[in-house]
KOLTORZA-727151 format. One record per residue (C-alpha): residue number from 1; x, y, z. Coordinates in steps of 0.25 Angstrom, whole numbers. Each point is the difference from the previous one (the first is absolute). Layout:
<milos>
{n NUM | px X | py Y | pz Z} .
...
</milos>
This chain:
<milos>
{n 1 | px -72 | py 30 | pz 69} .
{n 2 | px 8 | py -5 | pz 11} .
{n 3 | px 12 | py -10 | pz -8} .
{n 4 | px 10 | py -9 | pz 6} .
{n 5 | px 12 | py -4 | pz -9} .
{n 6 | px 9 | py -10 | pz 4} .
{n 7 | px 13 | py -1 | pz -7} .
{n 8 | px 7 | py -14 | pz 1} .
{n 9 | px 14 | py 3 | pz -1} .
{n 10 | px 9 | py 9 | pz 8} .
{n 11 | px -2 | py 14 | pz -1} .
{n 12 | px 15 | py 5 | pz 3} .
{n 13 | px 5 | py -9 | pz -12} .
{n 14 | px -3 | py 7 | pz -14} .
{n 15 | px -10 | py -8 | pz -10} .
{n 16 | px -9 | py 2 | pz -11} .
{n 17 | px -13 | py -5 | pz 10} .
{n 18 | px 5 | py 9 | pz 12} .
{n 19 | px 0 | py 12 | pz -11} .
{n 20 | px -15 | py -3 | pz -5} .
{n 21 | px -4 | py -2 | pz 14} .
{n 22 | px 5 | py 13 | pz 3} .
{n 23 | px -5 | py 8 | pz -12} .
{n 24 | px -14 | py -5 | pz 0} .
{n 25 | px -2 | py 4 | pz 16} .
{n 26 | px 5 | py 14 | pz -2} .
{n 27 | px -7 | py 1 | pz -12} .
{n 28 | px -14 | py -5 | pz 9} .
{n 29 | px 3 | py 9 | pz 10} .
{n 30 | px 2 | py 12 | pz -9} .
{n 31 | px -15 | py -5 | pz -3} .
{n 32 | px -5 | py 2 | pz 14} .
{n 33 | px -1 | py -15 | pz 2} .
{n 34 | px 5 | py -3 | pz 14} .
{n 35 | px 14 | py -12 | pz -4} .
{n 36 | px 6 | py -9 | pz 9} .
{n 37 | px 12 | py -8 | pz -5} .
{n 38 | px 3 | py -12 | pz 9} .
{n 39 | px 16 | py -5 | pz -4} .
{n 40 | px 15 | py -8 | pz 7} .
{n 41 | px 10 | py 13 | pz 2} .
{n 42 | px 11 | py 0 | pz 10} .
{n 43 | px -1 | py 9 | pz 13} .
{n 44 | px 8 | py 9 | pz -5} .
{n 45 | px -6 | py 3 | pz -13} .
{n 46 | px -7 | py 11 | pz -3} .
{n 47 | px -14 | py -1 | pz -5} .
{n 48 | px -10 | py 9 | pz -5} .
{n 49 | px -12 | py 4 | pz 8} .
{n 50 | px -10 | py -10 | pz -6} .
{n 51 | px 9 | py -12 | pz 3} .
{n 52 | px -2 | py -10 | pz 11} .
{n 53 | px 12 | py -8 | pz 2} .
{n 54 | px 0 | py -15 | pz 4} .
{n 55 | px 13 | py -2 | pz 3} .
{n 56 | px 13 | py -5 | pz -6} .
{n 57 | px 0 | py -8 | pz -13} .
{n 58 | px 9 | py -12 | pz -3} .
{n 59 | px 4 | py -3 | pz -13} .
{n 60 | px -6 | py -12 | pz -8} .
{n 61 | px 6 | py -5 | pz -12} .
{n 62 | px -13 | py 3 | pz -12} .
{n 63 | px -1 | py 1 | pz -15} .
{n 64 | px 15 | py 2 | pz -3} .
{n 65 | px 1 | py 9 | pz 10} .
{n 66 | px 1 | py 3 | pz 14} .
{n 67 | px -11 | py 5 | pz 7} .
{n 68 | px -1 | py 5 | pz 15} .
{n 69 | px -15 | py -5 | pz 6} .
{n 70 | px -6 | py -1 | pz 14} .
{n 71 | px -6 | py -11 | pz 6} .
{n 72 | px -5 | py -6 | pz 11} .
{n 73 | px -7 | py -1 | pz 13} .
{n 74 | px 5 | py 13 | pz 4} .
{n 75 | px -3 | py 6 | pz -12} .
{n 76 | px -14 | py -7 | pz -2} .
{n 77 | px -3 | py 8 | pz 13} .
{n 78 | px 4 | py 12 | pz -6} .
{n 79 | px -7 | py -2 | pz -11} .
{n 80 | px -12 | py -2 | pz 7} .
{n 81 | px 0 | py 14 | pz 8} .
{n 82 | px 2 | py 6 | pz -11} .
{n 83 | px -12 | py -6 | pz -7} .
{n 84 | px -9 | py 3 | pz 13} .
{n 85 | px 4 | py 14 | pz 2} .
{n 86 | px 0 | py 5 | pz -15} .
{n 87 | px -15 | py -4 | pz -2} .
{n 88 | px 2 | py 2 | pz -15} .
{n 89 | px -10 | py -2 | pz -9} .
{n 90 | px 9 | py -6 | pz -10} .
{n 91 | px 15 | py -7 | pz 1} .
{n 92 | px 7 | py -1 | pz -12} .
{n 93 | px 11 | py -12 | pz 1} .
{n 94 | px 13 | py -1 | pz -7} .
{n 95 | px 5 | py -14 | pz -3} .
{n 96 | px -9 | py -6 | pz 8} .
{n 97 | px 4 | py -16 | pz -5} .
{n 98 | px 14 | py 5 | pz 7} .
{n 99 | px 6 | py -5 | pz 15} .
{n 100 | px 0 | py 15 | pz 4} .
{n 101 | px -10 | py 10 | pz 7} .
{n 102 | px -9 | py -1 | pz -10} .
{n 103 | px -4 | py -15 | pz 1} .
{n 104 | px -2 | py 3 | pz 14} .
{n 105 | px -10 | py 12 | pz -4} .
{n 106 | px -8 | py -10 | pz -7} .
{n 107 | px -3 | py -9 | pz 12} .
{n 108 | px -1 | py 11 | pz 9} .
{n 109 | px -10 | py 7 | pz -9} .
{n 110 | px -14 | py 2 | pz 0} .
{n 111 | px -8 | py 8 | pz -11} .
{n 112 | px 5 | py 5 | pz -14} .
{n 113 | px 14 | py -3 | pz -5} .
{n 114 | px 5 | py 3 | pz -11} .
{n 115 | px 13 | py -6 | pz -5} .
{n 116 | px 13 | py 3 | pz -10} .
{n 117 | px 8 | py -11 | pz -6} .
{n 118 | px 14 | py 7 | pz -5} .
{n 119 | px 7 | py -14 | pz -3} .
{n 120 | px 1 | py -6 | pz -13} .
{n 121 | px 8 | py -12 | pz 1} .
{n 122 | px -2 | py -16 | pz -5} .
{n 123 | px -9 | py -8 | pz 5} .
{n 124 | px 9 | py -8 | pz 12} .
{n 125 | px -3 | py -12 | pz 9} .
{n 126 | px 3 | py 10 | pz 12} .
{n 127 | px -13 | py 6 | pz -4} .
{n 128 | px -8 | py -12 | pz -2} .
{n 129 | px 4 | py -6 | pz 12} .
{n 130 | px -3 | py 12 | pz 8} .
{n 131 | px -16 | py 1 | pz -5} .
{n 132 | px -6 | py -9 | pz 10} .
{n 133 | px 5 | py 13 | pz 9} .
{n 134 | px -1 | py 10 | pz -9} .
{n 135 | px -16 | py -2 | pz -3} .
{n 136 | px -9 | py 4 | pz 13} .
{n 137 | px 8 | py 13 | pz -1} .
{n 138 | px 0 | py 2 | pz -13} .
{n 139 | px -15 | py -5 | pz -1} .
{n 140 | px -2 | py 15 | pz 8} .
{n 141 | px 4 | py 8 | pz -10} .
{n 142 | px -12 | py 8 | pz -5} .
{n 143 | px 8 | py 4 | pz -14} .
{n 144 | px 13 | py -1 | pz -6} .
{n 145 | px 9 | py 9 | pz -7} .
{n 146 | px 12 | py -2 | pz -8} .
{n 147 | px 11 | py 8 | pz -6} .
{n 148 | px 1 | py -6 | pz -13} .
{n 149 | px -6 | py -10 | pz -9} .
{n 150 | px 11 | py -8 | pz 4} .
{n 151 | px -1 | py 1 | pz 14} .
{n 152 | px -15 | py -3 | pz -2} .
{n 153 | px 4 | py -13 | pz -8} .
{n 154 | px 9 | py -3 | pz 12} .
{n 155 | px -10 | py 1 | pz 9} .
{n 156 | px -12 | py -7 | pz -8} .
{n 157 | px 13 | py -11 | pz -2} .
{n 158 | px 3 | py -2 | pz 14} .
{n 159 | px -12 | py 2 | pz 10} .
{n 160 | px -13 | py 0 | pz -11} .
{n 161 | px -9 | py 11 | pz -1} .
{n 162 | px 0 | py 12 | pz -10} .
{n 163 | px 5 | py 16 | pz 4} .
{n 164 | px -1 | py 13 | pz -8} .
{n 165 | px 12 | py 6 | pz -2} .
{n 166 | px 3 | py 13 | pz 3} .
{n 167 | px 15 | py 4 | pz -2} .
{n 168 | px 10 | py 7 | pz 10} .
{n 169 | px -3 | py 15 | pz 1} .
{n 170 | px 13 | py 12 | pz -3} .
{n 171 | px -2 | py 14 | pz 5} .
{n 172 | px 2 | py 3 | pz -16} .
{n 173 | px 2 | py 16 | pz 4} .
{n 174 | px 11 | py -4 | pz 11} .
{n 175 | px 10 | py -6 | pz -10} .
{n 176 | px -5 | py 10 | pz -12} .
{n 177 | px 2 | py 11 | pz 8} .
{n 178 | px 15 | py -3 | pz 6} .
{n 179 | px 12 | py 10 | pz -5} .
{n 180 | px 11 | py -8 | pz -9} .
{n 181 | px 15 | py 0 | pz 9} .
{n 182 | px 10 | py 5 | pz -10} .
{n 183 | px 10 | py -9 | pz 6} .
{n 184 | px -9 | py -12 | pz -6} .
{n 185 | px -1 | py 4 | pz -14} .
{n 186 | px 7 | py -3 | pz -12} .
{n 187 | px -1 | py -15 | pz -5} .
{n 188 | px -6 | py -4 | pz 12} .
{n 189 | px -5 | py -16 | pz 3} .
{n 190 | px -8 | py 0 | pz 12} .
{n 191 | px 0 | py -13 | pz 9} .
{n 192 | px -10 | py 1 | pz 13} .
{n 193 | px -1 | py -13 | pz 9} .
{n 194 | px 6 | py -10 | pz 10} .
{n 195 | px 14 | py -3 | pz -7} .
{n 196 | px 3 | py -13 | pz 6} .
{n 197 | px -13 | py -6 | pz -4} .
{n 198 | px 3 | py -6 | pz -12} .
{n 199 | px -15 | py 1 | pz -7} .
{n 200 | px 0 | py 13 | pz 2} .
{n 201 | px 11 | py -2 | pz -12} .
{n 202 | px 10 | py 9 | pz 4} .
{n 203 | px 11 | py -11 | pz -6} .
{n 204 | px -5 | py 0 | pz -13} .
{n 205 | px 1 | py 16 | pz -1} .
{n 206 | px 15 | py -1 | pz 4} .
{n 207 | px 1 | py -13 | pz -11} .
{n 208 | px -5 | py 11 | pz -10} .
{n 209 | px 8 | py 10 | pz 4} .
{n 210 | px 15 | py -3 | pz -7} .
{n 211 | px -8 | py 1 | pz -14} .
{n 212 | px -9 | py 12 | pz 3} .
{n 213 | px 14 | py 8 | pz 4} .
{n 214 | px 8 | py -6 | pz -13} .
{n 215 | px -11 | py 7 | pz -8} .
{n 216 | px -3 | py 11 | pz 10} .
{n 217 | px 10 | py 3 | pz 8} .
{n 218 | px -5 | py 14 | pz 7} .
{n 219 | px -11 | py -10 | pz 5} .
{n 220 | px -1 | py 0 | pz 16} .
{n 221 | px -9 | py -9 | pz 8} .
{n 222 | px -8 | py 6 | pz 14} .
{n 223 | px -3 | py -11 | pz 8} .
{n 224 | px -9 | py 3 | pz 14} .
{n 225 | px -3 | py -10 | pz 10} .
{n 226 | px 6 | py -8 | pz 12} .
{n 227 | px 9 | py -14 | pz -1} .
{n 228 | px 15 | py -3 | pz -1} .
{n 229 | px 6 | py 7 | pz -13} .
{n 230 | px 13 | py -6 | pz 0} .
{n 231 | px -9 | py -13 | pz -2} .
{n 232 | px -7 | py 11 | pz -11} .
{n 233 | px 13 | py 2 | pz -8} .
{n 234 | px 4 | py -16 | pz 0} .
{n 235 | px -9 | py 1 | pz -12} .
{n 236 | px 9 | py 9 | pz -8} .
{n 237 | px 10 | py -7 | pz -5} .
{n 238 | px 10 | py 12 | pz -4} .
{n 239 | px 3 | py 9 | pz 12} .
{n 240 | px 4 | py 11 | pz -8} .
{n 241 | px -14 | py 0 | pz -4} .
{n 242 | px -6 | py 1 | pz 15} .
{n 243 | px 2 | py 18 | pz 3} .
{n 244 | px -12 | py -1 | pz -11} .
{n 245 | px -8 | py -5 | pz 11} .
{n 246 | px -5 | py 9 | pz 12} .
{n 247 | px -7 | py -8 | pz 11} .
{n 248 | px -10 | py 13 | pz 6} .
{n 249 | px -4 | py -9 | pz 11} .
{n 250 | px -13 | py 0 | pz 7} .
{n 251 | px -7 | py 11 | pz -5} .
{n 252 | px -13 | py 11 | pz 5} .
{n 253 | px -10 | py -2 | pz -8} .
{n 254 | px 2 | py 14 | pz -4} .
{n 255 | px 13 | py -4 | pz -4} .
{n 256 | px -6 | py -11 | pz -9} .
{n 257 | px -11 | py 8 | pz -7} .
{n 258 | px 14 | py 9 | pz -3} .
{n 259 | px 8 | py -10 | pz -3} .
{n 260 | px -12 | py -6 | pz -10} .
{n 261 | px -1 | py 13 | pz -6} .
{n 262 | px 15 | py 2 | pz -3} .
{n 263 | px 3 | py -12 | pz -7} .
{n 264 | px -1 | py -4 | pz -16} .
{n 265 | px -4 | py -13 | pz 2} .
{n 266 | px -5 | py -8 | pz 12} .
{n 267 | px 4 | py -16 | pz -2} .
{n 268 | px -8 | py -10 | pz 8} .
{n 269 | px 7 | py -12 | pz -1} .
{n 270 | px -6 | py -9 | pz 10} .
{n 271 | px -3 | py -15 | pz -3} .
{n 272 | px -12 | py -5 | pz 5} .
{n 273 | px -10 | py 0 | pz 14} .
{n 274 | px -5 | py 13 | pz -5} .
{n 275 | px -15 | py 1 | pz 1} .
{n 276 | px 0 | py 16 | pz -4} .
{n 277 | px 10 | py 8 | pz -2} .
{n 278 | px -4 | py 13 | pz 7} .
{n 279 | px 16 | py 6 | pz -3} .
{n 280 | px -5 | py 0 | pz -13} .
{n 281 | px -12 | py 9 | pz 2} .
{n 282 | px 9 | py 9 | pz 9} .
{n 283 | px 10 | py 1 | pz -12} .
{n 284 | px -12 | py 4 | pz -9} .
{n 285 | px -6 | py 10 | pz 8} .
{n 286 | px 14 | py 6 | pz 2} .
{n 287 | px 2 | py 0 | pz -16} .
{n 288 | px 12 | py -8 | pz -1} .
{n 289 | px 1 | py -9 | pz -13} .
{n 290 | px -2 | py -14 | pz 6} .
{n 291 | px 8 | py -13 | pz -5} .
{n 292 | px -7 | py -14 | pz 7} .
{n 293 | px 2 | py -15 | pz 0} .
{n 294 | px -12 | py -5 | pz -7} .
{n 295 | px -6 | py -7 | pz 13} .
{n 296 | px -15 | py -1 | pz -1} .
{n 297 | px -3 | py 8 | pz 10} .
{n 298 | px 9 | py 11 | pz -6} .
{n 299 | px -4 | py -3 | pz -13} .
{n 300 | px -16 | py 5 | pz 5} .
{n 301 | px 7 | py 13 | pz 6} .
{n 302 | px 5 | py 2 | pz -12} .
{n 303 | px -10 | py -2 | pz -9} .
{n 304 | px 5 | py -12 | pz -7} .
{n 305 | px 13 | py 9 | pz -3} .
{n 306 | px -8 | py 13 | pz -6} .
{n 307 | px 3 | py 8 | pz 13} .
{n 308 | px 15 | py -6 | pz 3} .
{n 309 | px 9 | py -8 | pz -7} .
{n 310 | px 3 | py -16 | pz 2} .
{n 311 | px 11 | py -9 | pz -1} .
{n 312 | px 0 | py -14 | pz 4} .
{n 313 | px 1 | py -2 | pz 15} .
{n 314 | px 16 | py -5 | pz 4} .
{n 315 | px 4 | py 4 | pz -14} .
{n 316 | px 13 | py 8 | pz 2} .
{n 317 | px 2 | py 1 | pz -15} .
{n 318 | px -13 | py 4 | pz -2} .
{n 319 | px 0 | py 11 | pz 11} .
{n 320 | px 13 | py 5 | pz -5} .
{n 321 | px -5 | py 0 | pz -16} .
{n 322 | px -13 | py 8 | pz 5} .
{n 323 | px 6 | py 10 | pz 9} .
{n 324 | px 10 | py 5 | pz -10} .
{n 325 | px -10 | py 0 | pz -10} .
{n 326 | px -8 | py 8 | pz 9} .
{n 327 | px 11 | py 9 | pz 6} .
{n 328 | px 4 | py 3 | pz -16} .
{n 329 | px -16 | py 5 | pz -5} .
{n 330 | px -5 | py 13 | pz 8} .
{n 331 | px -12 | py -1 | pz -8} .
{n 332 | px -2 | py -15 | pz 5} .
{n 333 | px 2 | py 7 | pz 13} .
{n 334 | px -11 | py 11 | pz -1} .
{n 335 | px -11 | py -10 | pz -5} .
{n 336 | px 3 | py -9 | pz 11} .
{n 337 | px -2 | py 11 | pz 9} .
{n 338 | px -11 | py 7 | pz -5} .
{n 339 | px -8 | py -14 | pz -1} .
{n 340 | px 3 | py -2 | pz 15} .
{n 341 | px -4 | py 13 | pz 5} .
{n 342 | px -14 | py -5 | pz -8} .
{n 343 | px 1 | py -14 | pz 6} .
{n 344 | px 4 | py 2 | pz 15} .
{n 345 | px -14 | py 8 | pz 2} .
{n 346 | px -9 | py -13 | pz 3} .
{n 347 | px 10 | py -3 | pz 12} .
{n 348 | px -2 | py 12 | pz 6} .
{n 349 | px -6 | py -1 | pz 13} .
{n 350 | px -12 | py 10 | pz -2} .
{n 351 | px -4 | py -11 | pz -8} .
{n 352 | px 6 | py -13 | pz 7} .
{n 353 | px -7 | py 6 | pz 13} .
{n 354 | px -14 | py 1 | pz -6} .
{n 355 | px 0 | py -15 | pz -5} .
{n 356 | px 5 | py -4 | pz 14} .
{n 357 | px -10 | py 8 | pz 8} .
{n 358 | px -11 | py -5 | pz -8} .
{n 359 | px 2 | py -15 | pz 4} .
{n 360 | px 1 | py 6 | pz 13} .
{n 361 | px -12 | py 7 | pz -1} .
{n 362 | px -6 | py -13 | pz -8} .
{n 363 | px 3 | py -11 | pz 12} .
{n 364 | px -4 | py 11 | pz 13} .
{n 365 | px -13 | py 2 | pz -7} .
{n 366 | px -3 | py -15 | pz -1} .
{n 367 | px -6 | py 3 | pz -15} .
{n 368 | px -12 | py -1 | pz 10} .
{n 369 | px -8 | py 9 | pz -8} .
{n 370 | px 4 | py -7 | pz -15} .
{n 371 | px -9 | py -8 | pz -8} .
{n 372 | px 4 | py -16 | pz -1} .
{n 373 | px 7 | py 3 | pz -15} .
{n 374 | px 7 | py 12 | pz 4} .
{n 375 | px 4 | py -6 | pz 12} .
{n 376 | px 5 | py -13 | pz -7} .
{n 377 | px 8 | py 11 | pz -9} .
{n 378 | px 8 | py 7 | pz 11} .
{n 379 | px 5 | py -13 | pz 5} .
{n 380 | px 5 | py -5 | pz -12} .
{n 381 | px 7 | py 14 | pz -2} .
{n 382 | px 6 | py 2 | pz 13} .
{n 383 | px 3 | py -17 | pz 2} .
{n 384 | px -11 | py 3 | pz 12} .
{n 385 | px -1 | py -12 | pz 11} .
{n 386 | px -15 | py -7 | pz -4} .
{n 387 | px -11 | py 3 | pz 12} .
</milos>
């Protein structure tokens, strides 16, 4: 199949939809399907060879974060070659209820598309304001997929209509696979993310620390990811407790399989805006014991607390309590393990991919050849556009 992806966030900036964007196109072409990935990206960035830029990104304020978008008149032109000269059979849309390339796409679009809703978030008067415009592109959309019951109830919440949910795919055998570096081991916490964004939790980690170091001392904590770390440490109360923390930086993502493999206990702390949780299924894969605030959306990767534990989501005390329980039980350790090495297999993108390419396969074919009840059935499976 000839399949055009268009990212809506900036390819040069790190992020969970950039990373599954990534993956599921190099796991398409490694499938002989012939993948174009249309995204914003500075001149200077380097891009792989099945990306098409469209120009520099600026960034928008969205969900608690920040995230870089394109868009324009500029841009819609862009967007518009692209579509004409790819010829694809399918386009498959991220975000597609964002300002960004992506809403673009979706006017610009003729035939088949399909798209991915990443957010979960409340229900806002941004968004019910912002319908009216939303719907004729949206009303294009030949099925909708989402990457967790919660992203689905967002979306069902905010714009109407239903979607299957397929969750973000892991390269399973990439993380499992990655040697341990000594230097990382030995009462390790793991913390990967942007440090000055404070959902992603990072402040209630350092809250925690003074009470897991009073019961265990030798513990250190690995922390990988860009931001200010003196605005970090502000967070730690007791300097003499800071040279337990070592900021790695930005990291390869060979170093973060390594880094996920070396460490005893993997702590997501974040507090909320998560619709998934794909460092979680990275941390799985790579074996590492995982400890998570009990989110709803990490609570499902979880496995309602069976393939990780949960504490409550901005409970320092609680963080601390569980941690040092943790850190104290090698058996705990091990079981936690062993059932996420069984867990993390339904994430893994031989299986991911199949269910993405059958709704492709489903909306280019048009169900043309499907009997009136099978047809009804596919609709409601994949949240397929009515004829």
């Amino acid at each position: 199949m000839r399949i055009g992806i268009v990212c809506p966030y900036s390819w040069d900036v790190p992020g969970g939809v950039q990373f599954h964007i990534r993956d599921l196109a190099e796991h398409l072409l490694r499938r002989g399907h012939q993948v174009s990935v249309l995204a914003p990206s500075d001149d200077d960035t380097p891009l792989p060879p099945y990306v098409v830029s469209a120009g520099r990104a600026v960034p928008v304020p969205y969900n608690g974060s920040v995230a870089r978008l394109n868009f324009g008149f500029l841009s819609a032109a862009r967007v518009r070659r692209w579509v004409h000269d790819g010829d694809f059979d399918v386009l498959h849309i991220h975000e597609p209820a964002t300002p960004s390339l992506a809403l673009l796409t979706c006017w610009a679009a003729r035939g088949p598309i399909v798209a991915t809703f990443h957010t979960s978030n409340p229900r806002s008067r941004a968004m019910i304001a912002a319908y009216p415009i939303l719907q004729p592109a949206l009303e294009k959309i030949s099925a909708r997929i989402a990457v967790s019951e919660y992203a689905r109830r967002t979306l069902v919440e905010h714009l109407g209509g239903d979607a299957v949910v397929i969750p973000n795919g892991v390269d399973v055998g990439f993380f499992a696979r990655a040697e341990p570096e000594p230097a990382w081991q030995g009462g390790t916490i793991g913390f990967i993310g942007r440090i000055d964004e404070s959902r992603k939790g990072l402040p209630v980690l350092m809250r925690a620390l003074p009470r897991i170091l009073k019961e265990l001392p030798g513990t250190r904590v690995l922390i990988a990811g860009r931001g200010d770390t003196d605005e970090a440490l502000e967070h730690l109360p007791d300097e003499g407790l800071r040279d337990r923390v070592e900021f790695l930086g930005m990291v390869s993502d060979e170093d973060k399989a390594r880094l996920l493999r070396s460490v005893d206990l993997y702590v997501a702390p974040n507090t909320g805006g998560e619709s998934f949780g794909i460092i979680l299924v990275e941390a799985l894969s790579a074996s590492a014991p995982v400890l998570a605030s009990d989110l709803d959306a990490f609570a499902q990767v979880l496995d309602g607390g069976e393939a990780g534990a949960l504490f409550p989501a901005g409970d320092a005390d609680a963080l601390a309590a569980e941690a040092v329980r943790l850190l104290g039980d090698r058996e705990r350790l091990a079981e936690l393990r062993a059932r996420g090495e069984r867990h993390v297999r339904r994430f893994d993108w031989d299986t991911v991919g199949a269910d993405i390419l059958a709704v492709y396969e489903t909306v280019a074919d048009g169900a043309a050849s499907v009997a009136p009840d099978e047809r009804t059935g596919l609709r409601a499976r994949f949240g397929l556009a009515r004829d």
